[in-house]
N, C-alpha and C positions, 0 to 999 in steps of 0.2 A: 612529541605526543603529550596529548592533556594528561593529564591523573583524573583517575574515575571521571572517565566518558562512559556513560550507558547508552549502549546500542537498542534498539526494541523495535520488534517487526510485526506487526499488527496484522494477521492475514485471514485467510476464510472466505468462502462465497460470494460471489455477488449479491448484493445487498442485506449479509448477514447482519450488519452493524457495526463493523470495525468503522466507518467514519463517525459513529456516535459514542464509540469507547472513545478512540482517538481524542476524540473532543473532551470528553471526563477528563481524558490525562492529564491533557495540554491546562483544563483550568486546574486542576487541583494545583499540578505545580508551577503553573506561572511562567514567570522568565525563564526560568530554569529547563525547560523544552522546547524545541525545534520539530515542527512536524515534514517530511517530507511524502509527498504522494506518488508509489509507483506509476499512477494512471502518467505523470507529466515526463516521464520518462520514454513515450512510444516514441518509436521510429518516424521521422518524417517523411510525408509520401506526396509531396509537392510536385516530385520530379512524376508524378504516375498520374493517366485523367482517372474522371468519377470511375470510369466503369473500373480499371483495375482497381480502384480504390475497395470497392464495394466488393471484389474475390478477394482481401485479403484477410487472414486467419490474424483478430486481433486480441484473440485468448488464449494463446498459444504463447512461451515462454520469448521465443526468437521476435517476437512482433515489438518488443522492448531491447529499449539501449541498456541492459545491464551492467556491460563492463562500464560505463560513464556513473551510474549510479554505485556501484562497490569505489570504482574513483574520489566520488563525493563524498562517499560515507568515509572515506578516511581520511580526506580533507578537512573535514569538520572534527573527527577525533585528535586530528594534530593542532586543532585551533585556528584553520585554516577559512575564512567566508566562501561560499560556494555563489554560480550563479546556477541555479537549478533548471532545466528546462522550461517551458510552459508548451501547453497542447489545446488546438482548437478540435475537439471532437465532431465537430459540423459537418468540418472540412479535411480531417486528417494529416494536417499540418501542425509544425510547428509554429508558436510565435515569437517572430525574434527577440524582442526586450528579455526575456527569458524571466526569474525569480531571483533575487539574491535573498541567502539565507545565512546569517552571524551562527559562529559557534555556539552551543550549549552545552552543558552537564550532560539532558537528555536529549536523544536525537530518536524520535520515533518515525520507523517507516509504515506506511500503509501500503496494501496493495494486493488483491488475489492471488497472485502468482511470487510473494515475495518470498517462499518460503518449498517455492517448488522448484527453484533453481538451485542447485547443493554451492554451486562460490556464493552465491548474494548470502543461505540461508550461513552459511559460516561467519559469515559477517557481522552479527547481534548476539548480546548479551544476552538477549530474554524472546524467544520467540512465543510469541502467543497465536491462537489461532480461535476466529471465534466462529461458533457451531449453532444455526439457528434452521428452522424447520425449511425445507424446498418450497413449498406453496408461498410460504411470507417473502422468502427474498424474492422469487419473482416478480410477486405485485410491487415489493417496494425499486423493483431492475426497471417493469414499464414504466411506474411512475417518476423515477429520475430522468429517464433516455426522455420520453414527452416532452417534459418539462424543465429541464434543464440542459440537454443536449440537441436540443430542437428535431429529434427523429421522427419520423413518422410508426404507428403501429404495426402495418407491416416491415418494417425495416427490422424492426427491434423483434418480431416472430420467428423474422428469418434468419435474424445471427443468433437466436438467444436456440432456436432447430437445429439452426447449423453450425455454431460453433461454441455458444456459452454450454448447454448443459453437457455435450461430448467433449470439450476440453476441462469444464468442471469433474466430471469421473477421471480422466486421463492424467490429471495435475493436480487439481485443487484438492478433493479429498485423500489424495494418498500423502499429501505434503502436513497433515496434519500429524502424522508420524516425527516431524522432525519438531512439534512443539512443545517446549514446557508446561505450555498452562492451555488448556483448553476450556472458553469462556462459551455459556452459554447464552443462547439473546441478548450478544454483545451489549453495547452502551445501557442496557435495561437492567443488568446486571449487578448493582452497586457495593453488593455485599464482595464482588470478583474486583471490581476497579476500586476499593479501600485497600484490598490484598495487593493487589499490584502498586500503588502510588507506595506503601509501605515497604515494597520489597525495594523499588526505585531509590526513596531516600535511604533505605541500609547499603545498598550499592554505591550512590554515592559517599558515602561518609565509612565504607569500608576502604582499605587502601588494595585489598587484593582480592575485589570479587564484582571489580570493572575495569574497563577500559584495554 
């Protein structure tokens, strides 16, 4: 096992802003972080056609390879390189070359649901979870699915009806319970991300209060 490995799980809403804290972290300290993303973790559904593809509940905790991700995340704390998954959202598959990811100091996770599963959320030093108004992250959910996941408008109405805001009440906000630091309008936030990069480097250069 490394000495002072920081764990950090970055969670909240869909399109709260934890991929733009995230991003803060990762430059403030440099080499010194590894980001991994729950999203590349989803189960692969190669073996299922479109149509089951499109019944399956993909905000829901079981729709993710968890135990493989708590696998990596200790992999990495023992100084160990991971090859992380990779995921085609288009298609619901995985894609084989997968990520390879070098040890760090800090390993932060991203992800809605990382902190609403009780083994993963055991897993981190520092759970954060970031809190940003319901009207914002929607518009910024359609405009990522459009534009970056190639969806269509309805598509993204009818999982965001049928399963993002009912598994967001079911999981996501009750998981904010399990957080230390509750950020608001994540990455916008910078008086909250000096606080955290600050607590990060006394964690590492403490000998008992990581890894």
């Amino acid at each position: 096992m490394r000495d002072n490995v920081a764990v950090v799980a970055v969670a909240g809403g869909t399109g709260s802003g934890k991929t733009t804290l995230t991003r803060e972290l990762a430059a403030a300290l440099g080499e010194s972080v590894v980001v991994l993303q729950h999203d590349w973790y989803y189960l692969d559904r190669s073996h299922m056609t479109d149509a089951e593809r499109s019944r399956v509940n993909y905000d829901e905790p079981a729709a993710l390879d968890n135990a493989l991700l708590i696998e990596q995340i200790g992999d990495l704390k023992s100084g160990r390189a991971i090859t992380a998954p990779d995921y085609d959202f288009s298609t619901h598959t995985r894609i084989a070359r997968g990520r390879r990811i070098e040890p760090a100091p800090v390993v932060v996770v991203e992800g809605i649901l990382v902190l609403a599963i009780p083994e993963l959320a055991g897993a981190f030093d520092l759970r954060i979870f970031v809190d940003t108004a319901a009207d914002i992250r929607l518009l910024r959910r359609i405009r990522r699915d459009l534009l970056e996941r190639g969806r269509s408008l309805d598509s993204v109405e009818a999982q965001y009806t049928g399963s993002v805001r009912p598994m967001h009440l079911l999981h996501v906000e009750p998981s904010r319970a399990r957080a230390h630091l509750i950020v608001p309008e994540g990455g916008e936030n910078m008086e909250a991300i000096d606080v955290i990069v600050g607590r990060l480097k006394y964690m590492l250069l403490s000998p008992d209060s990581a890894g």
